[in-house]
C-alpha positions in Angstrom: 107.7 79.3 98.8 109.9 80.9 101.3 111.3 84.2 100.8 114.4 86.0 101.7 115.0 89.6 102.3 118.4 90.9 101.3 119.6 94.2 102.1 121.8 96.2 100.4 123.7 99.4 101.2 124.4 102.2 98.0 126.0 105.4 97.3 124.0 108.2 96.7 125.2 108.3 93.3 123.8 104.2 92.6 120.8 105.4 94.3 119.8 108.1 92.0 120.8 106.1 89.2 118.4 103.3 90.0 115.6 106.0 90.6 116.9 107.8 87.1 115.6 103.8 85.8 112.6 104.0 87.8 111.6 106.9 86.0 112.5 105.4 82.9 110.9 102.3 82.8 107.9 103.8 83.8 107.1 104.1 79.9 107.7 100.7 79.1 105.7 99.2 82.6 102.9 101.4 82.8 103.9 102.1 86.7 106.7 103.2 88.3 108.5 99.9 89.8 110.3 100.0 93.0 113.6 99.7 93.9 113.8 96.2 94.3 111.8 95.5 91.2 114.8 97.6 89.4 117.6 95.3 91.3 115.4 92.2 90.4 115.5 92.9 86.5 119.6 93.9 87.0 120.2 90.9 88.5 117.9 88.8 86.4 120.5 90.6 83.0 123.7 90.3 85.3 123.0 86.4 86.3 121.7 85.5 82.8 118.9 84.3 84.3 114.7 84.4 83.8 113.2 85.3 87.1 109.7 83.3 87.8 107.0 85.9 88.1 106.8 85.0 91.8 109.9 87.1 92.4 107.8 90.4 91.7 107.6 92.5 94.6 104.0 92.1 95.7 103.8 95.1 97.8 101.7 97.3 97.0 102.4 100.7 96.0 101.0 104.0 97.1 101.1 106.3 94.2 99.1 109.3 93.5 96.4 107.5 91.6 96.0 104.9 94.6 96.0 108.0 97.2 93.6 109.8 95.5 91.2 107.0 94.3 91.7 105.7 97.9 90.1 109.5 99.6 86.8 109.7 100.0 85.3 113.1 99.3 85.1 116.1 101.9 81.7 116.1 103.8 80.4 120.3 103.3 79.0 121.8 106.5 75.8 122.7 106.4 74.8 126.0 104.7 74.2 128.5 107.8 70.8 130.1 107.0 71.1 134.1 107.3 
């Protein structure tokens, strides 16, 4: 399946009102979704439509969970004898 980028110029007032919903869905999801996730599900309640799952933005997301789970631990110097 073939896929399309669109790309779509906002205010900064639509801008922080999609993040505002970012934030917000974040209970309901478990994660915070991105952007386009948050146009998807507009769209999807504007159009009247049911999106297929394989419209889900499969990027992946780099969160603070997935930075730190991704850092390996510091290596210590060794002790200096005195």
């Amino acid at each position: 399946m073939s896929r399309t980028q669109l790309n779509v110029r906002v205010s900064e007032d639509l801008e922080k009102a999609i993040d505002e919903k970012r934030i917000e869905l974040r209970a309901t999801m478990g994660t915070i979704p991105s952007r386009s996730d948050v146009l998807r599900l507009a769209l999807e309640a504007y159009l009247g439509i049911a999106l297929a799952e394989s419209e889900a933005d499969r990027r992946g997301t780099t969160g603070p969970e997935k930075r730190r789970a991704g850092q390996r631990p510091a290596q210590r110097a060794p002790k200096k004898s005195s």
